[in-house]
N, C-alpha and C positions, 0 to 999 in steps of 0.2 A: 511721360510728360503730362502735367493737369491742362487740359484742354483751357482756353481760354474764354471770356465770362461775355456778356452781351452788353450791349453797348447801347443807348440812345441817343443819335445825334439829329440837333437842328439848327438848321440853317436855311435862312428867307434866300441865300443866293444857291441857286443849284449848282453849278460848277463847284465851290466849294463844297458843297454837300455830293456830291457824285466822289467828286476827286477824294476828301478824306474817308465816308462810303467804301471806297477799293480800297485802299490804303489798310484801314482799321481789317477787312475782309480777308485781305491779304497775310495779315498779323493773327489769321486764323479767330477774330473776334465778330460774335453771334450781333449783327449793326441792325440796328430798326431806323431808318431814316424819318425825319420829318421834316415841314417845310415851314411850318407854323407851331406853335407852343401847345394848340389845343388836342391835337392828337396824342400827345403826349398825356396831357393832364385826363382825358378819357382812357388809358390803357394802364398807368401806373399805380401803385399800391404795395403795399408794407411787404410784401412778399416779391419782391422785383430782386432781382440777383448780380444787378451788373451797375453801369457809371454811365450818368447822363449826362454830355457834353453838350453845350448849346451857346451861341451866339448871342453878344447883348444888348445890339442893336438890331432888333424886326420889328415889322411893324406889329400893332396889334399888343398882344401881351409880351413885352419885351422877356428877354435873359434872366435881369433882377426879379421881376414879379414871378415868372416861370420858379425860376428858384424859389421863393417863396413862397408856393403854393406846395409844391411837389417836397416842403422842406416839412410841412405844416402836416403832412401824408404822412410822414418817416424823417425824424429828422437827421438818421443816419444814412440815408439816401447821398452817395459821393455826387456833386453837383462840379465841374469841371467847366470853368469859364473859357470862351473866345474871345480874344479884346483888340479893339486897335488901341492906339498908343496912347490915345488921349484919354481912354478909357481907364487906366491903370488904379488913379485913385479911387472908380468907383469899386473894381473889383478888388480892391483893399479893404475896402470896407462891408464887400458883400463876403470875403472871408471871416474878419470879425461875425459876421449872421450866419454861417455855418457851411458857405460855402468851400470845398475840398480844394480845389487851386485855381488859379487861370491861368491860360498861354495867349502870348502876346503873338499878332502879325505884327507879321510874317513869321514863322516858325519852321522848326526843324520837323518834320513828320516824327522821328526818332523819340524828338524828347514828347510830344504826344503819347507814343507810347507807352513810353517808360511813366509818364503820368498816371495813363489810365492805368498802368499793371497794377500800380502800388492804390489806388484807388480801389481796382477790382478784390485784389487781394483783402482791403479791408472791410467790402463789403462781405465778401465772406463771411472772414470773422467774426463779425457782428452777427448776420445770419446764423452760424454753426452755433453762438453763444447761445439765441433765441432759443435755437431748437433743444438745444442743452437742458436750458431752465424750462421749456414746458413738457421735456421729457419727465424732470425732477417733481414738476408740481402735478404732472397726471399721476407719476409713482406714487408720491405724498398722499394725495386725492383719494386713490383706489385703496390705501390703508388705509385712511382713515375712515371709509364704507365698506370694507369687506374685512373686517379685524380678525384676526388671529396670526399664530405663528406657525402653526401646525401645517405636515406636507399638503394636505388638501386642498387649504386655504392660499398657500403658497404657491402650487402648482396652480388654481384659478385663477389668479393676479396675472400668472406669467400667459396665458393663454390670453388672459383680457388686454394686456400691453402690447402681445402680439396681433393680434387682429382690431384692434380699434384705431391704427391709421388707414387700415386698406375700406373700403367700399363693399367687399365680401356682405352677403346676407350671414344670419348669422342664427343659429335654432337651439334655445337654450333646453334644457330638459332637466327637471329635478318636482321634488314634491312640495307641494304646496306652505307656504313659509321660510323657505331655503335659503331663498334671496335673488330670484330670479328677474323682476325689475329692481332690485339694486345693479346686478349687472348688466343690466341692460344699459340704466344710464350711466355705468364706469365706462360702458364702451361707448357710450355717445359723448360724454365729457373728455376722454381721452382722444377724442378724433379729431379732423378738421372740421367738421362740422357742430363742433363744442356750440359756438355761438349762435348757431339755429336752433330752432324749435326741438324739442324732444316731446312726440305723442304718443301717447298709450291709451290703446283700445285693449280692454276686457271683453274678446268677443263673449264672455258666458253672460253676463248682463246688458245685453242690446236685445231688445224686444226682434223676432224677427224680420215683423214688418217695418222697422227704423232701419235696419242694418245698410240698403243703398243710401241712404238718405246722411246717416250717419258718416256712413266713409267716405262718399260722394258730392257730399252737398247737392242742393237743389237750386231750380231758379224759380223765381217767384208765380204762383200758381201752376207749380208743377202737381199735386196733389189736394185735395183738401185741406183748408187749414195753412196750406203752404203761404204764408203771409212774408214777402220777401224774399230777397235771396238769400243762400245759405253756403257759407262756406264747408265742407268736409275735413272730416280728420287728412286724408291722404293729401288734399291742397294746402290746408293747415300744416303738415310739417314738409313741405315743398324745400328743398335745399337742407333739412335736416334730418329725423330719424324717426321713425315709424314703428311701435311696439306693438305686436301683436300680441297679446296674452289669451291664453287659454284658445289658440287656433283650431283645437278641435271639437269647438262648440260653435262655430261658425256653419251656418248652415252650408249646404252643397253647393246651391245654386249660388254663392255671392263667394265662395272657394274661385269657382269656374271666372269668375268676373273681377275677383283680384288677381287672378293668374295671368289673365288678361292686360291689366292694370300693370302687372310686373314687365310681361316680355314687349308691350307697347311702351312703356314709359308715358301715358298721358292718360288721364280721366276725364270723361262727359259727365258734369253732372246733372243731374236727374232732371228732366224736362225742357233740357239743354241739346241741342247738337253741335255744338261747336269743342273740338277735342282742345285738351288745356293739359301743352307739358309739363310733367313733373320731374324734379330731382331728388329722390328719397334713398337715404340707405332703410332697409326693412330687417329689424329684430323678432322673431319670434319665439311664443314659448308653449312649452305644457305641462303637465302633471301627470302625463298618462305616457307609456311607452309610445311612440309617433309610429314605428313600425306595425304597433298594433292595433292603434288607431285606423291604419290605412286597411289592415286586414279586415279590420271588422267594418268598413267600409264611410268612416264619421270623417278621414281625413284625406282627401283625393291625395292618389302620390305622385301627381304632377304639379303638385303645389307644393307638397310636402321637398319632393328635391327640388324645385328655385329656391324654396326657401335654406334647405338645409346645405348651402355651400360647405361653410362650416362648422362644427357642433360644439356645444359644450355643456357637459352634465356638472349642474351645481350637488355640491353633497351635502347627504342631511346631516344635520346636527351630531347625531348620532355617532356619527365615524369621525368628527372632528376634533376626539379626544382632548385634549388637556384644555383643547381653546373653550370648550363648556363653560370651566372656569371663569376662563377671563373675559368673555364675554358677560358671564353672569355679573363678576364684579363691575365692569364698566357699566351696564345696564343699572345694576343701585345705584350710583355715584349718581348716574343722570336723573333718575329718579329722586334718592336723595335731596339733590338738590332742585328739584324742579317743584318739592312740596315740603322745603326748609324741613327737611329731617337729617340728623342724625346719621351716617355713613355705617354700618353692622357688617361688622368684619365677619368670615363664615369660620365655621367651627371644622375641624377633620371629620364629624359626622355628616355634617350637611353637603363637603365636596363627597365623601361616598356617594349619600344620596342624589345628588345632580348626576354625576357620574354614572349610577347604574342605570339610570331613569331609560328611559328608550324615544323622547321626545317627538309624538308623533305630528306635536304641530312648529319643529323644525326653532327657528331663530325665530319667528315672533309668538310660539308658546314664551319660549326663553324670556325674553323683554315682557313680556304680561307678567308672567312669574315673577321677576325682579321690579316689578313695580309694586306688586302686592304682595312681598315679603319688603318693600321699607314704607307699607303703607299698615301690615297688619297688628293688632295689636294682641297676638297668639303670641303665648311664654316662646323665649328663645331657643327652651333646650331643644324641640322638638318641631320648628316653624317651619322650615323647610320640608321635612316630610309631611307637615300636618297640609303645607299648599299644597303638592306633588298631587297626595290623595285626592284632593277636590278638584284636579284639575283631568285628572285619569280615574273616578271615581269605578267606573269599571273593570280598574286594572289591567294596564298597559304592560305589553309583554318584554321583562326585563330586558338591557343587553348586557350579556353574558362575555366576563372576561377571564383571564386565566387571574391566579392569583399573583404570578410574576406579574402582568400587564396592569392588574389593580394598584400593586405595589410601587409600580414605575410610576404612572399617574398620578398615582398618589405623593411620592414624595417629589416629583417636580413639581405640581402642583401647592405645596408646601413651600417648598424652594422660592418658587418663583412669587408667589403671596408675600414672603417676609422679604426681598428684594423689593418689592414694589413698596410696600408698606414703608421701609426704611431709607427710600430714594437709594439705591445700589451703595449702603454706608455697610462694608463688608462688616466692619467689626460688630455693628448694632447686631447684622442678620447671625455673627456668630456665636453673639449669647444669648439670642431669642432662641435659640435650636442649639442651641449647646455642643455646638462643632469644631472642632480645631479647623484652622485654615486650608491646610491641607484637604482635611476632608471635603470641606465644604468645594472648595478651589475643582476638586476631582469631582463631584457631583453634578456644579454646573458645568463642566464640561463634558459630562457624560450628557446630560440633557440638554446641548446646545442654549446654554442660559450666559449672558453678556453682560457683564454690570456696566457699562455703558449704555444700555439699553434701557436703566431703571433712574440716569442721576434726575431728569428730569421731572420723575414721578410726583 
C-alpha cells in the first residue's frame, strides 16, 4: 500500500487544529500543524510533497492571501480551503485563482480525506513529471558536452547520471585535454545543486604563498596588502561544487588543511577565528596516476581517499574510435561558422589520417586542429596531414590497428558522414555509395547506425 503524503494544516482555533491533527495522523498522513500562516510561508517551497489545508478566517494573514503567496511559490502547490457558510462565494472564487477545493463546516472527517487523497495524489504527479523532465534535460545537457556514440563515451554519460544526484566526492582521473572539467560540470549541472555556484580551482597555478588565502579568504589586515575582506573559493561555492583540478600540485601543508576543511565541514579564514560552515560537494581531478602520486609522496592519501569516494577515468581521445570523426566534424561546423567559412567535408584520406594519429593533446588538440583546418589556406589534398605534422612535429607514436579494425572504422565512419550529410534521406546515401538497400540496411545495423538519429541533421 503507498504510504500516505504530508499534510499542512492551519488553523487560528487549536481544538480544531488538534482535533483534524489526530484525525489526518490517524489516516496515516505525515501533519505539520500551524497556528498562524507565517510558519508556513517560512518552511514551504517548490519541492513540498503534500496538500496544504488552512482556514480563511485568522487573523493576520488570512486563508486567501496564505493561498496566494504559497501559490506564487508553486502554482501547483494543492491548496485545500476551510469555510464557514458565508464564506462559500469567496472560496468560489479563490478556486477560479488556483485554489484545489474547499470543505464547508461542519464536515464529514471522511470527505476531508478523500479530498486530500485526490489532492496528494496530484501533487505527486506533478512532482514525478518534474523529475521526468530534468531527468530528460540533464540527459540532453550531458550529450550535448560530452559528444560521441562510441562505448567509452557512453559508458562516461552513464557513470556521470549515476552519481550527479548523490553528494558522493567524486575523483576524476584522465590526461590532460580529455575533458575532465567538462565532467565535472555534467556532474554539477546534473545535481541538485545545478543552481549554485560551480568553482574551479587549478591548484598548478596558485602561487604557493596565495593558496590559504586563495581557498580561504581573508579578513581585512590579515597580511600585508590585505586591503579588505576577502571572500575564498571554498565559501565562494558554499551550497554548490568545489573543482579541485590538478590536486596533486597542491602543496602538503594546505593537502593537510583542506582535509581538515572536509571532515569539519567549516572554514576560518585567514586572520579570522570565527569558524563559518560550509556546504560543498568536492570534485577532484588529475593527470597523473593518484595512487602514485601518493607513493612518491606529492599526494597525502588521506586526502586522496575523502576525496576518492567514487572514481571515474575519462578516456583519451585516442580509444574513442570512430567518435574522432565526429567530433572533428562538429568542431569545423563550429568553427566554420564562427569565421563565416565554408563547411570542408573530409575526404577517406584525411579520416585515415585523424584516425591513426595518436592525439596526445586528447579533445582540445582535436578542437585546435579543426579550427585550423577551416582556417587554413594549405591545398586540400593533403591539409589534414600537412596540420597533423605541425602539430606533432616530432612524431607522435602512431596508434596501431589491425587492418579488420581499420576497415570497420572506416566504413562506419563513411556510413555515418553521408547519413549525416544527407539528413538520414536513405536513398540520397544510396547513390552517394552505390549500395543496394539491403546492403546498406545490413551495414548500419552492424554498426549500430539509426536513421532517425540523422533526420534532424
Amino acid at each position: 500500500m503507498k504510504p500516505a503524503g504530508r499534510v499542512y494544516l492551519v488553523d487560528d482555533e487549536e481544538s480544531m487544529r488538534v482535533a483534524m491533527g489526530q484525525w489526518l495522523e490517524l489516516a496515516d498522513f505525515k501533519v505539520d500543524c500551524f497556528a498562524d500562516s507565517r510558519g508556513v510561508l517560512d518552511t514551504i517551497d517548490r519541492s513540498f510533497d503534500g496538500v496544504l489545508v488552512t482556514d480563511i478566517r485568522m487573523p493576520g494573514i488570512d486563508g486567501l492571501e496564505l493561498m496566494r503567496r504559497v501559490l506564487a511559490i508553486d502554482r501547483k502547490i494543492p491548496v485545500v480551503l476551510i469555510t464557514a457558510h458565508g464564506d462559500i462565494p469567496m472560496a468560489v472564487t479563490a478556486i477560479r485563482k488556483g485554489a484545489y477545493d474547499f470543505i464547508e463546516k461542519p464536515f464529514e472527517p471522511d470527505i476531508l480525506l478523500e479530498t486530500i487523497r485526490r489532492a496528494e495524489e496530484q501533487r505527486a504527479l506533478v512532482l514525478e513529471n518534474r523529475a521526468l523532465k530534468k531527468r530528460l534535460q540533464d540527459t540532453s545537457a550531458i550529450e550535448s558536452k560530452l559528444l560521441g556514440t562510441g562505448d567509452a563515451i557512453q559508458f562516461l554519460r552513464q557513470e556521470i547520471q549515476d552519481l550527479a544526484p548523490t553528494d558522493a566526492s567524486v575523483f576524476l582521473f584522465g590526461e590532460t585535454g580529455a575533458g575532465k572539467e567538462v565532467s565535472a560540470r555534467c556532474l554539477h549541472e546534473a545535481s541538485d545543486r545545478a543552481d549554485r555556484e560551480f568553482v574551479a580551482i587549478n591548484c598548478g597555478a596558485i602561487p604557493e604563498g596565495l593558496f590559504e588565502s586563495e581557498l580561504f579568504g581573508h579578513e581585512s589586515g590579515a597580511f600585508t596588502g590585505a586591503i579588505g575582506r576577502r571572500i575564498g573559493k571554498f565559501e565562494r561555492a558554499d551550497g554548490g561544487t568545489l573543482f579541485l583540478d590538478e590536486i596533486n600540485n597542491m602543496p602538503l601543508n594546505m593537502q593537510a588543511k583542506v582535509l581538515r576543511v572536509l571532515q569539519e565541514k567549516e572554514i576560518e579564514r585567514l586572520g579570522g577565528n570565527k569558524p563559518i560552515p560550509i556546504n560543498i560537494r568536492v570534485i577532484s581531478a588529475t593527470n597523473v596516476d593518484p595512487e602514485q602520486a601518493c607513493a612518491d609522496g606529492v599526494l597525502r592519501k588521506d586526502l586522496y581517499y575523502r576525496l576518492n569516494v567514487a572514481r571515474i577515468t575519462i578516456p583519451p581521445l585516442r580509444k574513442r574510435g570512430r567518435d574522432i570523426v565526429l567530433l572533428f566534424d562538429y568542431f569545423t561546423a563550429q568553427a566554420a561558422k564562427r569565421y563565416n567559412r565554408e563547411p570542408i567535408p573530409l575526404k577517406p584520406s584525411d579520416i585515415t589520417a585523424l584516425m591513426a594519429y595518436s592525439w596526445p593533446g586528447n579533445v582540445r588538440e582535436l578542437k585546435n586542429l579543426a579550427e585550423r583546418y577551416v582556417l587554413s589556406s594549405h591545398r586540400m589534398e593533403n591539409r589534414i596531414s600537412y596540420l597533423l605534422n605541425q602539430s606533432d612535429p616530432l612524431g607522435s607514436e602512431e596508434v596501431h590497428h589491425s587492418l579488420a579494425e581499420q576497415a570497420e572504422i572506416f566504413e562506419r565512419c563513411v556510413v555515418e558522414q553521408s547519413l549525416r550529410k544527407h539528413g538520414g534521406n536513405i536513398a540520397a546515401v544510396m547513390e552517394e555509395l552505390d549500395l543496394p538497400r539491403r546492403t546498406l540496411n545490413q551495414k548500419m545495423q552492424n554498426h549500430g547506425l539509426c536513421r532517425k538519429d540523422f533526420l534532424s541533421s
